[in-house]
N, C-alpha and C positions, 0 to 999 in steps of 0.2 A: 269182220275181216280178221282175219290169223296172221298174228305174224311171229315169223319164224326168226326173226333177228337173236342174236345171243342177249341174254339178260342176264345180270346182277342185280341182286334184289327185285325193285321196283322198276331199275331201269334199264332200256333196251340198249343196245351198244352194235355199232358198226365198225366192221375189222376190214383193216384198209391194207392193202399189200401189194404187191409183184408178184403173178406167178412167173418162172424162171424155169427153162429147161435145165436140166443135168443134163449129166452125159448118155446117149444114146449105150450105150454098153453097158449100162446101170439097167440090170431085171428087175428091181424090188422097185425103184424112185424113178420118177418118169418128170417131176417135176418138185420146186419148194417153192412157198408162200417166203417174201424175205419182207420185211418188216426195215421200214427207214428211221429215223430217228425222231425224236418228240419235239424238236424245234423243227423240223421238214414236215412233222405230222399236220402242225400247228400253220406253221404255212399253207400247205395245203389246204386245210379248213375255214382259214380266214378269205383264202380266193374262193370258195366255196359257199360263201356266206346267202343265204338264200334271199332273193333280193323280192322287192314287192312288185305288186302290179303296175303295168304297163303305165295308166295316169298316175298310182304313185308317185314312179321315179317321174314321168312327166313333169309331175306337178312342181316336185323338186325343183326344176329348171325355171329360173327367175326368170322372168322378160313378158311383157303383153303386146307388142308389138306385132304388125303386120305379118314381118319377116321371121320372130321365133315359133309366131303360131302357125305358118307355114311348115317350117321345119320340125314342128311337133306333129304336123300331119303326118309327113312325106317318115316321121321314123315309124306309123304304126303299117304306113306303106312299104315299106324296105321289110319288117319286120317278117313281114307276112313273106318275103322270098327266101329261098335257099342261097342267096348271093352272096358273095364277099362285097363289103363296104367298105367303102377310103373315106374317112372324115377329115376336111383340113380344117383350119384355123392357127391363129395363132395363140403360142403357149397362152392356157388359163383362160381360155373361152370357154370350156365346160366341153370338150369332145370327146373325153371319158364317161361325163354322164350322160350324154346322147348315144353312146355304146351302149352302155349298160338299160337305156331305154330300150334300144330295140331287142338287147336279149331278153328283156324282159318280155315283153310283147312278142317275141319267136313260139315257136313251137320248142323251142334248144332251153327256154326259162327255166324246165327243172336241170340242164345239165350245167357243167362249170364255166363260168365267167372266170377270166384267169387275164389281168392287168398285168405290161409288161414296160415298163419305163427304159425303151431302147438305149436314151440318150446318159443314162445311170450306170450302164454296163462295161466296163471297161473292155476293148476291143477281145482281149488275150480270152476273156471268159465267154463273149456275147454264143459263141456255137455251143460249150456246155450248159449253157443255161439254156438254151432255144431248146438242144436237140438230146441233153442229159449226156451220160458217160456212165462208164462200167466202173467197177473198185480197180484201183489201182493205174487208173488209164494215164496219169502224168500224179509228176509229185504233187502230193498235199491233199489228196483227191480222196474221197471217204472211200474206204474200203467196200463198202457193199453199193457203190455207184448212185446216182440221184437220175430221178424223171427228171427230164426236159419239159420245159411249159409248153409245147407241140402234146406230148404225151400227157401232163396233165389236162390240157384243156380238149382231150379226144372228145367229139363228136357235142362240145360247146362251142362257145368262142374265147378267142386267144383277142387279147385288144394288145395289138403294140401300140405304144406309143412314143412320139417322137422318134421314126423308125429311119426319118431323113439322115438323123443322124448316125446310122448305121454304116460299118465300112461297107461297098460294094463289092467282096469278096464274100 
């Protein structure tokens, strides 16, 4: 197998970016690669973390009970659809790692699993972190704009959590 990724030295490296329109009136530039910063890098890579196999993470999940082995059924059955999943429980029952079970088990396993602690968000921010923003969009805002975790987690999944406590606006 070839691969074409960029290398230094020995090792291969993956260049992560936005491509970004310019301006329509621009003949030479049609578009730029913008580059975010090495702690947004690093975030990114850490939701990114490439998780193991479907009984891996299973097995993860403590319990031998009737009822958990049920629900470790019914996740390689979820797993296997294109649906959206609601998991409830209450706080610290594990329904992060029953998310992260079924993206494992998805067909989505090599795309980004991307955890989102609804209830950690302060209202004023919860839209720029969902949906990102452009440089300069209100004060204090990085100049060259951030993904939204919608836009990071394109075509994985987005796990919100504690989403109840989200304003309904």
């Amino acid at each position: 197998i070839q691969d074409d990724r960029p290398r230094h030295g020995d090792k291969r490296h993956i260049v992560l970016g936005r491509m970004l329109p310019l301006s329509r009136d621009d003949l030479l530039y049609h578009k730029a690669l913008v580059f975010d910063s090495k702690s947004r890098m690093a975030e990114y890579f850490s939701s990114r973390q490439r998780l193991s196999g479907p009984a891996e993470v299973l097995s993860g999940i403590v319990g031998d009970s009737d009822a958990v082995r049920a629900l470790k059924d019914q996740v390689l059955k979820i797993a296997a659809t294109p649906s959206t999943v609601l998991i409830t429980g209450e706080s610290g029952t594990g329904k992060e790692m029953f998310a992260r079970a079924v993206h494992a088990a998805s067909t989505r396993h090599d795309k980004p699993f991307i955890a989102l602690n609804c209830g950690a968000i302060p209202d004023s921010l919860l839209e720029s972190e969902l949906f990102g923003y452009v440089g300069g969009a209100f004060t204090g805002a990085s100049p060259g704009g951030r993904m939204g975790k919608f836009e990071l987690a394109d075509q994985g999944v987005l796990f919100l959590d504690e989403i109840s406590s989200m304003p309904l606006y």
